[in-house]
C-alpha positions in Angstrom: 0.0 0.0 0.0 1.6 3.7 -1.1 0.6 6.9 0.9 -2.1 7.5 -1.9 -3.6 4.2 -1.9 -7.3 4.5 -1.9 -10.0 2.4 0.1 -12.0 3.1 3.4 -11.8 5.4 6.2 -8.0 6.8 6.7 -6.1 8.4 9.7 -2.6 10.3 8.8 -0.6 11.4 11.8 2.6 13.8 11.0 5.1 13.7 13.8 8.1 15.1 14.7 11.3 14.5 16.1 12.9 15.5 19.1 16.3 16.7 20.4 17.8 16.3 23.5 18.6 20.0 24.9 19.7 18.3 28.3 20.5 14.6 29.0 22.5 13.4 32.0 23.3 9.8 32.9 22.9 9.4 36.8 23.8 5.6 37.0 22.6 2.3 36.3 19.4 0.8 37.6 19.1 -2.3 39.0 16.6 -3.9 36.0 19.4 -3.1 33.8 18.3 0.0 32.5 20.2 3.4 32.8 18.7 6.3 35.6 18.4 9.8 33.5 17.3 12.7 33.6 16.6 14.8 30.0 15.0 17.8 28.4 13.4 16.8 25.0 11.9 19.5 22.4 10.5 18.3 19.4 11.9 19.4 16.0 10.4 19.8 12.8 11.9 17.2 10.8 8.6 15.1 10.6 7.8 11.6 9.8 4.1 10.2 9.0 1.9 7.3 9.4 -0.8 6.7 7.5 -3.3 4.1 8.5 -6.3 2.5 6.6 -9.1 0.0 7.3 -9.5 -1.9 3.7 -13.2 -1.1 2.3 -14.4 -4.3 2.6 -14.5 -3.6 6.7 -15.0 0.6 6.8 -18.8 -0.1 7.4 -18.2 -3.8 9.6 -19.6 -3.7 12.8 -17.2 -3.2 15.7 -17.1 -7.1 16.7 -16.2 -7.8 12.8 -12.9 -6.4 13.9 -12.0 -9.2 16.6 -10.6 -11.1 13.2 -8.5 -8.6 12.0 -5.6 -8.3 10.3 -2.3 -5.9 10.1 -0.2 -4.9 6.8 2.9 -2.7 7.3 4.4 -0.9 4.0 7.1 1.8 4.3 9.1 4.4 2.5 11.7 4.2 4.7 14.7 2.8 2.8 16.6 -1.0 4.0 18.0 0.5 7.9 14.2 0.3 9.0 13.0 -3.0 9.8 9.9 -4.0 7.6 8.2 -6.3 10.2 7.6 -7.3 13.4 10.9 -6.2 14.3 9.5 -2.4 13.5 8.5 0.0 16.4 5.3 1.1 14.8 4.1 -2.6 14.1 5.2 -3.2 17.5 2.9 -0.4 18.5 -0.2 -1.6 16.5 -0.4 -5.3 17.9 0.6 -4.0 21.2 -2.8 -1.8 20.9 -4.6 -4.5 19.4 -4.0 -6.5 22.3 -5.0 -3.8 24.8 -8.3 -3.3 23.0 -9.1 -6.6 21.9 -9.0 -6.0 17.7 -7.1 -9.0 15.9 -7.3 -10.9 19.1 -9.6 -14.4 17.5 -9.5 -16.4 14.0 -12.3 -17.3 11.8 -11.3 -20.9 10.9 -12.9 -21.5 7.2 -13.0 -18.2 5.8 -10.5 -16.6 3.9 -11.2 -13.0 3.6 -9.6 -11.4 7.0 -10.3 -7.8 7.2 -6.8 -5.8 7.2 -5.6 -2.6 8.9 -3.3 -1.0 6.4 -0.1 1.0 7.8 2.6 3.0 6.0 5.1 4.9 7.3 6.7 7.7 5.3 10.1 8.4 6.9 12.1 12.0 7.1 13.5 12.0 10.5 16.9 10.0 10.4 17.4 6.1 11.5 19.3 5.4 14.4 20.2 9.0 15.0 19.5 10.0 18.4 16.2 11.8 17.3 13.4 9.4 18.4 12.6 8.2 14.8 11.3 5.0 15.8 9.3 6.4 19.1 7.9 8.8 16.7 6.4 6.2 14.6 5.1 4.2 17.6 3.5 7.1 18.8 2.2 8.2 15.5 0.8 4.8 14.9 -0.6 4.5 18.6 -2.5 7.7 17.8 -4.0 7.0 14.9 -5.4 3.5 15.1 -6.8 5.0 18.6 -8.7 7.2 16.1 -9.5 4.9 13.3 -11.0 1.8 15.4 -12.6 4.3 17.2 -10.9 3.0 21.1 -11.5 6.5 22.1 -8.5 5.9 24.8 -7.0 9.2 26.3 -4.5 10.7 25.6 -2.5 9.5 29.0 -3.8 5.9 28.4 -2.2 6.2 25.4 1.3 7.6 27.3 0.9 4.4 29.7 0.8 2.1 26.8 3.6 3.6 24.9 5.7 3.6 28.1 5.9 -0.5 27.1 7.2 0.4 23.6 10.3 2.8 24.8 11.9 5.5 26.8 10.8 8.0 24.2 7.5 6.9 22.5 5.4 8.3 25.7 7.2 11.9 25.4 6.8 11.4 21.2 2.9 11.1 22.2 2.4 14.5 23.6 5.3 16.3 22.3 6.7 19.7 22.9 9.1 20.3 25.9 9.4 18.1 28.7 11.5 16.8 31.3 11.7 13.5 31.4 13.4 11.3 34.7 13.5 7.5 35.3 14.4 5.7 32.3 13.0 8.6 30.1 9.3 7.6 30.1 8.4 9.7 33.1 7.6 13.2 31.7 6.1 16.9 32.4 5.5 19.7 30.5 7.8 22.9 31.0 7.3 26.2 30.3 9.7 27.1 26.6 9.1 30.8 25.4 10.0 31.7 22.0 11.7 29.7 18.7 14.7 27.9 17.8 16.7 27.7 15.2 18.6 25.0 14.5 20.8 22.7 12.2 20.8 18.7 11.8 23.7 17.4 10.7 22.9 13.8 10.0 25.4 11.0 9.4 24.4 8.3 6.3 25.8 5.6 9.2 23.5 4.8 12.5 24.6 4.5 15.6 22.3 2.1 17.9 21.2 3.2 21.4 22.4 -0.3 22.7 25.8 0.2 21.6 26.4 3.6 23.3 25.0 3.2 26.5 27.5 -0.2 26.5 30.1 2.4 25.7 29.0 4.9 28.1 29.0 1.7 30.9 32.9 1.4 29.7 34.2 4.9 29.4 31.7 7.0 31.1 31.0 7.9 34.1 27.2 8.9 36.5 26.6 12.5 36.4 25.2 15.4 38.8 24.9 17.5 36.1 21.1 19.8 36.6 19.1 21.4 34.0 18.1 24.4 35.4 20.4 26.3 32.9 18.5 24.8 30.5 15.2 25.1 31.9 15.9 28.6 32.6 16.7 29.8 29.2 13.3 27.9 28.0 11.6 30.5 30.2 13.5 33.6 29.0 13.2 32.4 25.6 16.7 33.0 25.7 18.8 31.4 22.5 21.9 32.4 23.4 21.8 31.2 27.2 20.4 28.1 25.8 23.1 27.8 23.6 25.6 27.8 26.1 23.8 25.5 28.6 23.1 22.4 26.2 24.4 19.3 27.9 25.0 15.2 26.3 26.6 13.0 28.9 26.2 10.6 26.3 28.7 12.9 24.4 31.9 10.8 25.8 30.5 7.6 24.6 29.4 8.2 21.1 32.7 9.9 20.8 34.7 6.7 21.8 32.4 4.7 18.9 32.5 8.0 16.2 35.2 10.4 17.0 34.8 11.7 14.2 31.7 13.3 15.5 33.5 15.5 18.0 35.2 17.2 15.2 31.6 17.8 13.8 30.4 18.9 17.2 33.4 21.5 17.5 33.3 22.5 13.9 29.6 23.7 15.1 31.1 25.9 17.5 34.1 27.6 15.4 31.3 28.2 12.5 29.3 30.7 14.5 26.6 28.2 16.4 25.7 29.3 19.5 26.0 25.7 21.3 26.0 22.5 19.5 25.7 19.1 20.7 24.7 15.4 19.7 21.2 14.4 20.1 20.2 11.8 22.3 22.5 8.8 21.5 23.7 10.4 17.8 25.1 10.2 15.8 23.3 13.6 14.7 24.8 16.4 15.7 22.7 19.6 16.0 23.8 22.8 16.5 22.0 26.4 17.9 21.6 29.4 15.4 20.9 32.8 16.3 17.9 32.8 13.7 16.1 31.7 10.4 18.9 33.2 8.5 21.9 32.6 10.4 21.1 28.7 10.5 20.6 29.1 6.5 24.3 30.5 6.7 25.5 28.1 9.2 23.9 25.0 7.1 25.9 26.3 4.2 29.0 26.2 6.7 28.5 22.4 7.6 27.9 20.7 4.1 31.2 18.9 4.3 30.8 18.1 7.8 27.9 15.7 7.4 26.0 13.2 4.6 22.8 15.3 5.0 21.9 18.9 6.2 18.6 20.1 7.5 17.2 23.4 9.0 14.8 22.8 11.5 12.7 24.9 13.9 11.7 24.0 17.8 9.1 23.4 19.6 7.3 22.0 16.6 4.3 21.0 19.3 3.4 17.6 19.1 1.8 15.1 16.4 -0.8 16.1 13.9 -4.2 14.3 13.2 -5.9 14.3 10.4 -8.7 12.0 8.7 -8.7 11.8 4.8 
């Protein structure tokens, strides 16, 4: 199924990525996992979801959908996983469990009503910007919408909190700190717009790998975000600039040291703080406004595969019903 595929009721969900303005590593937990404490802000590089019942089950009665069935299609490129293996499939049968759709067979009968998904894909893979939370999220959202489960918003969150650190924050979107693994989240107060550049590398870098890393050559942080915080209130781009903060900086670096040379190339080019996002291996860096991150992109073609101006908060996903 393509994004313009035709057939019964459709749900398309844009939604957008996120950087990490703040992220410190405070230790490891004892169920494995590592303790953090992060500021995300979404970022308008956007991915989107589209989902479709076939026509054959647009006007089935609700219990019709016990039997049904799931199709993923992508245009993602051969780093995304096509299958189960995928976040945003993993999303949809974890919902379909939940709400009871797909759950029972009809022995006999070979037409199986079919939930269509595809997933068109802007927002890097394996880059430290939440692609594959995004799409969970995404897809979370707009099955809610198109079975009609009329779950809220924080159900929603609860359920996506199973998927990944990320996919609960990728859910609501906008500016949050986030503690625990990354799944506990509140809103904070972010005045103003932020101009950045993405410079994205053509070679992922998996979360698994740097946290290992990090285990090996990094050490627990006190490191605070108030800075941070602080010049979200002010609306301050300049104070922000200087108070952006990756403790898994060190670790990434040890796997891709070429990206500290991308990181300080930020900095000697005019950006007003620059830092990797998340895990990486994108590096984004600060711009005083819409036309010095124009001129800074220039600055850092040779620097990365692919350069992208992007603006933040870009608020959280987008419904809409074709």
């Amino acid at each position: 199924m393509g994004g313009g595929s035709s057939g019964g009721p459709r749900v398309r969900v844009r939604v957008p990525s996120k950087v990490n303005l703040f992220l410190a590593v405070r230790g490891l937990r004892p169920d494995g996992y590592h303790e953090l404490v992060t500021v995300l802000q979404t970022v308008s590089i956007h991915d989107t979801v589209l989902a479709r019942l076939d026509g054959s089950v647009a006007s089935a009665h609700p219990a019709a959908r016990r039997f049904m069935d799931l199709a993923f299609t992508q245009e993602a490129g051969p780093d995304v996983p096509p299958g189960s293996d995928n976040l945003a499939v993993r999303a949809a049968r974890q919902l379909m469990g939940l709400v009871g759709v797909g759950t029972a067979h009809r022995d006999g009968e070979a037409a199986v009503p079919v939930t269509r998904l595809h997933l068109t894909k802007r927002i890097p893979v394996a880059a430290g910007m939440a692609g594959g939370s995004a799409d969970a999220a995404a897809t979370l959202l707009a099955l809610n919408h198109l079975w009609g489960t009329d779950l809220a918003r924080e159900e929603l969150r609860d359920l996506a909190a199973e998927l990944g650190a990320d996919v609960p924050f990728c859910v609501t979107g906008g500016t949050a700190l986030a503690t625990g693994t990354g799944t506990a989240t509140a809103q904070v107060l972010c005045r103003g717009s932020y101009h950045w550049v993405v410079g994205i590398s053509g070679e992922p870098l998996s979360t698994p790998s740097v946290y290992r890393a990090f285990d090996e050559v990094g050490t627990p942080s006190e490191a605070e975000p108030d800075a941070v915080l602080q010049a979200l209130r002010t609306g301050d781009a300049e104070a922000l600039g200087a108070a952006l903060h990756n403790d898994l900086e060190t670790a990434a670096f040890s796997l891709r040291p070429e990206l500290r040379d991308a990181r300080d190339a930020f900095l000697e080019r005019g950006a007003l703080g620059a830092l990797v996002s998340g895990s990486g291996p994108t590096v984004v860096g600060l711009a005083e406004s819409a036309q010095h991150a124009t001129e800074l992109a220039g600055r850092m073609q040779d620097a990365f595969d692919r350069v992208e101006v992007a603006l933040s908060p870009a608020g959280g996903p987008e419904v809409a019903v074709d």
